[in-house]
ChimeraX commands (.cxc) that place a marker at each C-alpha (Angstrom):
marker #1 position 57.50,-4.18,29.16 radius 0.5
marker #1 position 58.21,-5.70,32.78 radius 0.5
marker #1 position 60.08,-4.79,35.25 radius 0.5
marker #1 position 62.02,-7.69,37.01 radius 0.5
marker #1 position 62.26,-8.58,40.37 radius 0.5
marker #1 position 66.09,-9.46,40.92 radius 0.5
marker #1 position 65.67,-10.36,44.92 radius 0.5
marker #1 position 65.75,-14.24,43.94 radius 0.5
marker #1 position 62.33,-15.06,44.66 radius 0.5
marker #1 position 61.00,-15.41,40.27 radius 0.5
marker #1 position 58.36,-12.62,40.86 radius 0.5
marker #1 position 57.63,-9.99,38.53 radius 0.5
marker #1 position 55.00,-6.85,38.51 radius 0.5
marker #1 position 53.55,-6.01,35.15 radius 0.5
marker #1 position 53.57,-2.09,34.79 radius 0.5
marker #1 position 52.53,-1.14,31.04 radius 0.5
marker #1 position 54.59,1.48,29.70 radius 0.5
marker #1 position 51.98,2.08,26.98 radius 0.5
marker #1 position 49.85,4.36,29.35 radius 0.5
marker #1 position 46.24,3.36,30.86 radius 0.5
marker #1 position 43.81,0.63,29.50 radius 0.5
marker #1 position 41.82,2.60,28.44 radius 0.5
marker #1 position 43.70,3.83,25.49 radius 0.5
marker #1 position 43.94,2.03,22.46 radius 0.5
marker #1 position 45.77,-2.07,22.97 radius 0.5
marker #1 position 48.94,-2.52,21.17 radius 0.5
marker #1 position 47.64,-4.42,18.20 radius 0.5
marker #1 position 49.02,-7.81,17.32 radius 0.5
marker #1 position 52.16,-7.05,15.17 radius 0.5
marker #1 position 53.40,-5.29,18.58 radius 0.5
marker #1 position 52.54,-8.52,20.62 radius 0.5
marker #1 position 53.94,-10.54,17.80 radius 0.5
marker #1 position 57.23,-8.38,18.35 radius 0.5
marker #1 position 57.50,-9.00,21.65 radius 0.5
marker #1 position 56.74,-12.41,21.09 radius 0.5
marker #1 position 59.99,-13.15,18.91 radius 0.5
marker #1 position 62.06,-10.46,20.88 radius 0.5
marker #1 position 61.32,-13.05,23.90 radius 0.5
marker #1 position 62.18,-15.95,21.76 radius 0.5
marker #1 position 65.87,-14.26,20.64 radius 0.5
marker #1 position 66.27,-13.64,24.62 radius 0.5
marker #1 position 65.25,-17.13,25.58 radius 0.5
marker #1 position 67.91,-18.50,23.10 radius 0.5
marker #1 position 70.39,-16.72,23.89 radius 0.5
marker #1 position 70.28,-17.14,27.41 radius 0.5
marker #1 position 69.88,-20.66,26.78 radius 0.5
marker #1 position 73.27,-20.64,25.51 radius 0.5
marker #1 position 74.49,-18.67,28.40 radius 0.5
marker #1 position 73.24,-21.42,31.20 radius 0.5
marker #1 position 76.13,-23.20,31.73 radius 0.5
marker #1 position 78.05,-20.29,33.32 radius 0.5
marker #1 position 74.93,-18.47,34.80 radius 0.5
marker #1 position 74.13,-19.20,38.36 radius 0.5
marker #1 position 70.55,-20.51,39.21 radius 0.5
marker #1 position 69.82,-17.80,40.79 radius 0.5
marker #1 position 70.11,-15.94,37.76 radius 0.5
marker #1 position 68.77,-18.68,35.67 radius 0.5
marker #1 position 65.26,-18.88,37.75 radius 0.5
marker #1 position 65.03,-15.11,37.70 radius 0.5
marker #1 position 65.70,-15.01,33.51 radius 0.5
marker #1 position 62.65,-17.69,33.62 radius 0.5
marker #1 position 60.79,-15.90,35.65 radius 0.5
marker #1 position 60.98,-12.61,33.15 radius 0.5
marker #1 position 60.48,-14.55,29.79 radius 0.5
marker #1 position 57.10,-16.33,31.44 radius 0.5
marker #1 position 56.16,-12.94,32.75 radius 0.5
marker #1 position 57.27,-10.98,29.33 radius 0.5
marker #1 position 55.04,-14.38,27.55 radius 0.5
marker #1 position 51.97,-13.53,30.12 radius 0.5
marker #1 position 52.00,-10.47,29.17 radius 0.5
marker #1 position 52.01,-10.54,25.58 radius 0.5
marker #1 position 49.21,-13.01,25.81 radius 0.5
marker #1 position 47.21,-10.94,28.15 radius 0.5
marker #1 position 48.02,-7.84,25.81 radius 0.5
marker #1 position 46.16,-10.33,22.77 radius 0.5
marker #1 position 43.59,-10.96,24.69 radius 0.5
marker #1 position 43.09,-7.36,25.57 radius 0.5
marker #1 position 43.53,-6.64,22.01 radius 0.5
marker #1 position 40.98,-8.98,20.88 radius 0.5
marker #1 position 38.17,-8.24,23.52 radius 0.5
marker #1 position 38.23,-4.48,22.64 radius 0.5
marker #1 position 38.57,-5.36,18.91 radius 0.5
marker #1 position 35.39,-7.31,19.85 radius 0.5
marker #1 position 33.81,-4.79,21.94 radius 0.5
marker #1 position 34.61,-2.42,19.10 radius 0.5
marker #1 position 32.89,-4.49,16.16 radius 0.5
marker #1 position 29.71,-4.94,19.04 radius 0.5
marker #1 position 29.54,-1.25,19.53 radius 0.5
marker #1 position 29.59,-0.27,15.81 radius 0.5
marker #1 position 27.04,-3.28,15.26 radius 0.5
marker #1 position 24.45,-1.82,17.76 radius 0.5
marker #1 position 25.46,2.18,16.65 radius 0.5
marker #1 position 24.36,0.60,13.04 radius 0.5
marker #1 position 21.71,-1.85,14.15 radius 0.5
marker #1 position 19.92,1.60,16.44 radius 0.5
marker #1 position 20.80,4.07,13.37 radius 0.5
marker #1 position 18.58,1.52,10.91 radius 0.5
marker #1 position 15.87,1.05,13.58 radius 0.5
marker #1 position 15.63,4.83,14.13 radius 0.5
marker #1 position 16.11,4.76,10.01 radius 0.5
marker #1 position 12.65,2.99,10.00 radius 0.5
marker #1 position 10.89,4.36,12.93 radius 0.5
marker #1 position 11.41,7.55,11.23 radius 0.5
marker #1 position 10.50,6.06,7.88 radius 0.5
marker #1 position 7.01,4.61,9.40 radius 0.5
marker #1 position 6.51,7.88,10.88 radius 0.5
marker #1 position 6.56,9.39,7.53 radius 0.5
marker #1 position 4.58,7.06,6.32 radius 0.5
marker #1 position 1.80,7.10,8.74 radius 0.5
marker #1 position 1.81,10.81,8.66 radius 0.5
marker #1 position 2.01,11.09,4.92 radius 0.5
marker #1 position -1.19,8.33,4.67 radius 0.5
marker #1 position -3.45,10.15,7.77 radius 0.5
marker #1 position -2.62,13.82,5.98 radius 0.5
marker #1 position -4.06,11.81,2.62 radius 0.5
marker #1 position -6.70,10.74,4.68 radius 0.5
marker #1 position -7.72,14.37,5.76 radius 0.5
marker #1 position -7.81,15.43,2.46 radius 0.5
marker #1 position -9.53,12.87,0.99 radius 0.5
marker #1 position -12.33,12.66,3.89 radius 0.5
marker #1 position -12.50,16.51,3.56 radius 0.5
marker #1 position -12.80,16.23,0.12 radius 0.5
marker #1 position -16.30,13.57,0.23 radius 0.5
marker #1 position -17.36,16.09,2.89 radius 0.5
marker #1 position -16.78,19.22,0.47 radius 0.5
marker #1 position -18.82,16.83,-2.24 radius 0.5
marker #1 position -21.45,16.00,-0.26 radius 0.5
marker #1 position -22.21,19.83,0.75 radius 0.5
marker #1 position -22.14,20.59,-3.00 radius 0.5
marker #1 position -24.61,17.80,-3.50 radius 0.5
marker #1 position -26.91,18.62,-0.73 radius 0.5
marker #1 position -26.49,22.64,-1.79 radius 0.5
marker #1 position -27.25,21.59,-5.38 radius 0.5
marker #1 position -30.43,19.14,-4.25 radius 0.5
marker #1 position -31.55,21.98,-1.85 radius 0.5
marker #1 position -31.28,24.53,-4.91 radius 0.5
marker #1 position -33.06,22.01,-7.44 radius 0.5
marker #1 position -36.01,21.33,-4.46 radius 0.5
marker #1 position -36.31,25.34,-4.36 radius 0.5
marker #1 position -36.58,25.95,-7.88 radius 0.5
marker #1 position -39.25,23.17,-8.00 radius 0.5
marker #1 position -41.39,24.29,-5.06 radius 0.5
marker #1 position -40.99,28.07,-6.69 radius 0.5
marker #1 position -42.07,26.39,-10.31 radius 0.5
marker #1 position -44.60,24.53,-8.69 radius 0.5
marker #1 position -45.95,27.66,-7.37 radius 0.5
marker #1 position -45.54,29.99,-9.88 radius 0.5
marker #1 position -47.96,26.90,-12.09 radius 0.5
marker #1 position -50.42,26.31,-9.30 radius 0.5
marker #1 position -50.52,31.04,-9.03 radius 0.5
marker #1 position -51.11,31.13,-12.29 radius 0.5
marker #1 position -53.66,28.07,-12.93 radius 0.5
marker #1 position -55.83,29.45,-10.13 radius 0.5
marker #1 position -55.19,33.14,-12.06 radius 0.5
marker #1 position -56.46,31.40,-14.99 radius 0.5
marker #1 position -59.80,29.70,-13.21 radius 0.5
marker #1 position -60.43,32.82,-11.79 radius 0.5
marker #1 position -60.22,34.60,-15.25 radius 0.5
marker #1 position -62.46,31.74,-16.84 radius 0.5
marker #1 position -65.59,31.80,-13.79 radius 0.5
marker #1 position -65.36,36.26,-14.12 radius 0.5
marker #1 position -65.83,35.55,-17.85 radius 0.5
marker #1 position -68.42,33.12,-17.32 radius 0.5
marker #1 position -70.30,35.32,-14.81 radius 0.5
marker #1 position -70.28,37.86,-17.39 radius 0.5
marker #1 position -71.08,36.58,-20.14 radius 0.5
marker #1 position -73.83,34.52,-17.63 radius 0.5
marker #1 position -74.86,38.28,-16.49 radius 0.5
marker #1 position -75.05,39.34,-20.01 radius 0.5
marker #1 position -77.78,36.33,-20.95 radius 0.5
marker #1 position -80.01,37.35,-18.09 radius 0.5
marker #1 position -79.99,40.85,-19.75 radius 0.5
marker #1 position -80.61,39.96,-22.76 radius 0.5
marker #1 position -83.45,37.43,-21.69 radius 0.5
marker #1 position -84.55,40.43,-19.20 radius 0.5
marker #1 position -84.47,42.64,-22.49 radius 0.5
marker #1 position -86.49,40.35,-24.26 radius 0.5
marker #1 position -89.04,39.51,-21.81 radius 0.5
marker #1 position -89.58,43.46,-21.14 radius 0.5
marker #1 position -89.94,44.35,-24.91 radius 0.5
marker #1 position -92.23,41.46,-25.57 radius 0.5
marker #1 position -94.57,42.44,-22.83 radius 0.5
marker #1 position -94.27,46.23,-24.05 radius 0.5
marker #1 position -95.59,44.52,-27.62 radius 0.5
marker #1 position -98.56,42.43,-26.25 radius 0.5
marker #1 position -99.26,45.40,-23.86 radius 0.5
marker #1 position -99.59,47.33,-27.40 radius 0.5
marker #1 position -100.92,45.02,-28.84 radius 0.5
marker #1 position -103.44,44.20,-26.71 radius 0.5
marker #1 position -103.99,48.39,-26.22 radius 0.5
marker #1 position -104.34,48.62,-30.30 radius 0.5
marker #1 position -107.20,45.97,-29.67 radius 0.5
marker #1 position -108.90,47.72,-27.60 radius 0.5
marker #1 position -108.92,50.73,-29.66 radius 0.5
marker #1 position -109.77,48.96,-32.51 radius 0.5
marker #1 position -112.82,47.30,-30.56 radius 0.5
marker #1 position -113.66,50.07,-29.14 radius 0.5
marker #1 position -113.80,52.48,-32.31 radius 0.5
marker #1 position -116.10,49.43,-34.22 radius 0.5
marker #1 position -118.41,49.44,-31.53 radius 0.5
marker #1 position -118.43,53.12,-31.48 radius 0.5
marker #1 position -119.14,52.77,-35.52 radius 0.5
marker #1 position -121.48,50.30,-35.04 radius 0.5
marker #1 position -123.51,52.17,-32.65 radius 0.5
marker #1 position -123.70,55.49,-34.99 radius 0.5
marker #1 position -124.97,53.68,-37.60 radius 0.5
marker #1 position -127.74,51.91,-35.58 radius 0.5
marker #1 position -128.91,55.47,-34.36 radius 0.5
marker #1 position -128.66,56.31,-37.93 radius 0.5
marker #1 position -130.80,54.00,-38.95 radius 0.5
marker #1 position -133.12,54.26,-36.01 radius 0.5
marker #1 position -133.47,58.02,-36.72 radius 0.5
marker #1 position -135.17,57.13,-40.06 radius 0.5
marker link #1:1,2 radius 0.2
marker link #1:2,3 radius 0.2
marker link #1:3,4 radius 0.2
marker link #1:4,5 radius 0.2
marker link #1:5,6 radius 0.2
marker link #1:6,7 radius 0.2
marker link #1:7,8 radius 0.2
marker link #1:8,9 radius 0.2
marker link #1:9,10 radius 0.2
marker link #1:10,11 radius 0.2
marker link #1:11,12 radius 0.2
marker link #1:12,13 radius 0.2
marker link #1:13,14 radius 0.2
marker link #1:14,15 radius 0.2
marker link #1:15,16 radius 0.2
marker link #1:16,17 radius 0.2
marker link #1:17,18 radius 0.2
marker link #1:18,19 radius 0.2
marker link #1:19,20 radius 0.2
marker link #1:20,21 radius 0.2
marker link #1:21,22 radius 0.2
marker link #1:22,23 radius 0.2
marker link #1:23,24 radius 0.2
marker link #1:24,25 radius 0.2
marker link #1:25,26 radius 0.2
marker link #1:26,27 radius 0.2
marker link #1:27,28 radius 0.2
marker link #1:28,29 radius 0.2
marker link #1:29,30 radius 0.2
marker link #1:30,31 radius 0.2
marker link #1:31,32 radius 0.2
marker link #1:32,33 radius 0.2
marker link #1:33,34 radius 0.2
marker link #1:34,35 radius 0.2
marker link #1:35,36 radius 0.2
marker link #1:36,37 radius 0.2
marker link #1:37,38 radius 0.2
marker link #1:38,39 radius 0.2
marker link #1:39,40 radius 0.2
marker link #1:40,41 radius 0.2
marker link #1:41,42 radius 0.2
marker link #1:42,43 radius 0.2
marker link #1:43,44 radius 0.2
marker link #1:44,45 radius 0.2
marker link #1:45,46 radius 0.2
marker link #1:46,47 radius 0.2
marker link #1:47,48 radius 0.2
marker link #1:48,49 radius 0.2
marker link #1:49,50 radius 0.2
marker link #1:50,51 radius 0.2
marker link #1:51,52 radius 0.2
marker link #1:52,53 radius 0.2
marker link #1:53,54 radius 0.2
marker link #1:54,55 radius 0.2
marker link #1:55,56 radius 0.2
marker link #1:56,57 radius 0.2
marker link #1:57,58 radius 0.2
marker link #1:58,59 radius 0.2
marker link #1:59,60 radius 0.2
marker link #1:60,61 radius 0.2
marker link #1:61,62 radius 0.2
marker link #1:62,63 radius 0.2
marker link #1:63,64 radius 0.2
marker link #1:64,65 radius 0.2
marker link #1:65,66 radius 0.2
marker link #1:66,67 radius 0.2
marker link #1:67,68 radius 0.2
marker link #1:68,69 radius 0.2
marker link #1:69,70 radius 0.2
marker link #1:70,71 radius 0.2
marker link #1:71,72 radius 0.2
marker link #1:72,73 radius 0.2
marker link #1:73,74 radius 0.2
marker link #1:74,75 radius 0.2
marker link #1:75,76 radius 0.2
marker link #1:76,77 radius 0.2
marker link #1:77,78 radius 0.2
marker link #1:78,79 radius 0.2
marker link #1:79,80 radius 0.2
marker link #1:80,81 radius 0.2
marker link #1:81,82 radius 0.2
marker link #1:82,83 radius 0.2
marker link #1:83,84 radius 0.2
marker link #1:84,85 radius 0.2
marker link #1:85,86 radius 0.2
marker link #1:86,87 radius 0.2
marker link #1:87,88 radius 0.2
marker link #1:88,89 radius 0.2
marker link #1:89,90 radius 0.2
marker link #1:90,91 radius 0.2
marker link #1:91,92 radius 0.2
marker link #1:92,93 radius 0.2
marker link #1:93,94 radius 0.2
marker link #1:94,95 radius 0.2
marker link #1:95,96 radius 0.2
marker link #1:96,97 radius 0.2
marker link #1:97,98 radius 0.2
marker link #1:98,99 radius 0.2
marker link #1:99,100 radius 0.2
marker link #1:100,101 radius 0.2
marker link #1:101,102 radius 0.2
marker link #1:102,103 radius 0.2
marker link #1:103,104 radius 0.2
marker link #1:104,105 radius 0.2
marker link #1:105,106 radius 0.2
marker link #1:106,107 radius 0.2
marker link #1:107,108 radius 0.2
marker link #1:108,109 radius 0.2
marker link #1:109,110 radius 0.2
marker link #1:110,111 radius 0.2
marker link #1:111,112 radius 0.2
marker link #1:112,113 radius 0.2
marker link #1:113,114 radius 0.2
marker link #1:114,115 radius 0.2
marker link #1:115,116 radius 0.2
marker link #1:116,117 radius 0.2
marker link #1:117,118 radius 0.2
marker link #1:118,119 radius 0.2
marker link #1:119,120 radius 0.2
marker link #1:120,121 radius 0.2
marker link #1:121,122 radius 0.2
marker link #1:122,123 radius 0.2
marker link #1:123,124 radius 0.2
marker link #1:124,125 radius 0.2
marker link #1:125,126 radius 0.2
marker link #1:126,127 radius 0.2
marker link #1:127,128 radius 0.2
marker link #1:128,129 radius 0.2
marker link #1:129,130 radius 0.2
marker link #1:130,131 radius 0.2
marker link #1:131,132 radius 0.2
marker link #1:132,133 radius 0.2
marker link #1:133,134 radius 0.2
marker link #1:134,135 radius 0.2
marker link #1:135,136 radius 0.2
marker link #1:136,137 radius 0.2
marker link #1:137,138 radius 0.2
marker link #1:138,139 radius 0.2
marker link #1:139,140 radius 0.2
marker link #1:140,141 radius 0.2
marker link #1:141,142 radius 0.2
marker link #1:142,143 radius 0.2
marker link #1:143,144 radius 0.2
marker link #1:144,145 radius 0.2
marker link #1:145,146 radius 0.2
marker link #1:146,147 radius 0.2
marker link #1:147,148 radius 0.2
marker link #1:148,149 radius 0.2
marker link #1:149,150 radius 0.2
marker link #1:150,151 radius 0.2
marker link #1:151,152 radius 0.2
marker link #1:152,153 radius 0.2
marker link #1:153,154 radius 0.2
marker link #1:154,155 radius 0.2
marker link #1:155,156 radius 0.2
marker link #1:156,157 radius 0.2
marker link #1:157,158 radius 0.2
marker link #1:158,159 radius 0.2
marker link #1:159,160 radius 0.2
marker link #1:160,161 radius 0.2
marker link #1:161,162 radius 0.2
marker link #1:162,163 radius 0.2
marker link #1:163,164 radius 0.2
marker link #1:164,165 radius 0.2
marker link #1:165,166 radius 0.2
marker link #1:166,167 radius 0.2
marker link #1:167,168 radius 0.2
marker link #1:168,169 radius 0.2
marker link #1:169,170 radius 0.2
marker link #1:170,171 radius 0.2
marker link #1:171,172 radius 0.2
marker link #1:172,173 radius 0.2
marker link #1:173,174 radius 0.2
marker link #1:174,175 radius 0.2
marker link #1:175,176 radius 0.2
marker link #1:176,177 radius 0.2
marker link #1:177,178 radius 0.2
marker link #1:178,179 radius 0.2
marker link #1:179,180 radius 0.2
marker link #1:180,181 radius 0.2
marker link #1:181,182 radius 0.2
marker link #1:182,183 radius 0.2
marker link #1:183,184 radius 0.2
marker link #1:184,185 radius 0.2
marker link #1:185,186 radius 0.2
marker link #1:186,187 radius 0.2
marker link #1:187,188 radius 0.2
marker link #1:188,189 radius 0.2
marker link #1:189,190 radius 0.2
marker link #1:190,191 radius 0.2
marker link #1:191,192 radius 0.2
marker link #1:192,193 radius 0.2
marker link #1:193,194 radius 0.2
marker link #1:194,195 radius 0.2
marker link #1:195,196 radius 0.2
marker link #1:196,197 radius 0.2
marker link #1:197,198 radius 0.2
marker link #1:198,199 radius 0.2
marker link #1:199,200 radius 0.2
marker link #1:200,201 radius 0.2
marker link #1:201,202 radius 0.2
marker link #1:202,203 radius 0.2
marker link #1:203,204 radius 0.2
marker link #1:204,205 radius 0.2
marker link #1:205,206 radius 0.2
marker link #1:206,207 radius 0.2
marker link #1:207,208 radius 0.2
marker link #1:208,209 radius 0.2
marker link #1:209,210 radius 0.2
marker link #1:210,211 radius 0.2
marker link #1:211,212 radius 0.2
marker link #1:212,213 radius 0.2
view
């Protein structure tokens, strides 16, 4: 409400009764209120006019255009913070669904570099089993390969000590040979001897035998 100035010069200060602006506006049934209380006034003082001085009449229209200023400027108050309000809750909802999908991304990007770990630990993790398992299969090869070249050369050696012997064992036997066919001409060629020997010895006695006669 207003309080009016009765000196005679139409002035009026507007002092809200409803408490500081920055507590909640009347809202517009209030202003609408006023609004028609103003109208009753203004007709009824209309009717009065004829016996009211114009003193009084000035002042009266004075306090209806101040009571009509300040309904207006109470709508307008009404609507900017009505306004302000919708802004604010716009924005509040308009940060809450960008932090909604910051923090959505985030989870994302964390959820696809954690899969990305895993799976890049995982080929890692493969690829030692498959360089274990080559370096396992080259091993057993080199120690198979080994084991086949040990016992080929075991088996060479075997054959050449076998050869040698049985090489060793011919020269023996040809040795043996030679030696007992030598120890049969030297016989041989002894019994010969004899044999000569005891004809001519024969031979002789019977020419002295026959000499002697």
């Amino acid at each position: 409400m207003t309080q009016e100035d009765w000196s005679g010069t139409g002035e009026a200060s507007n002092t809200s009764s409803a408490g500081s602006w920055n507590e909640p506006a009347a809202d517009a049934e209030d202003a609408w209120g006023e609004a028609a209380i103003g109208e009753a006034t203004e007709s009824a003082e209309a009717e009065r006019t004829v016996a009211v001085p114009a003193t009084t009449r000035s002042s009266s229209r004075s306090s209806r255009s101040s009571r009509s200023s300040g309904a207006r400027k109470k709508k307008s108050t009404a609507k900017k913070k009505s306004t302000a309000k919708k802004s604010g809750a716009k924005k509040k909802t308009a940060a809450k669904k960008s932090t909604a999908k910051k923090s959505t991304a985030k989870r994302k990007t964390a959820a696809k570099k954690s899969s990305a770990k895993r799976k890049t630990a995982a080929k890692k993790a493969a690829t030692t089993r498959k360089k274990s398992t080559a370096k396992r299969k080259t091993a057993a090869k080199k120690s198979s390969a080994k084991r086949k070249t040990t016992a080929r050369k075991a088996a060479t050696t075997r054959k050449k000590s076998t050869a040698k012997r049985k090489t060793a064992a011919k020269k023996a036997a040809t040795t043996r040979k030679k030696s007992t066919a030598k120890r049969k001409t030297a016989a041989k060629k002894s019994s010969a001897k004899k044999s000569t020997t005891k004809r001519k010895a024969a031979s002789r006695s019977r020419s002295g035998r026959r000499s002697s006669r």
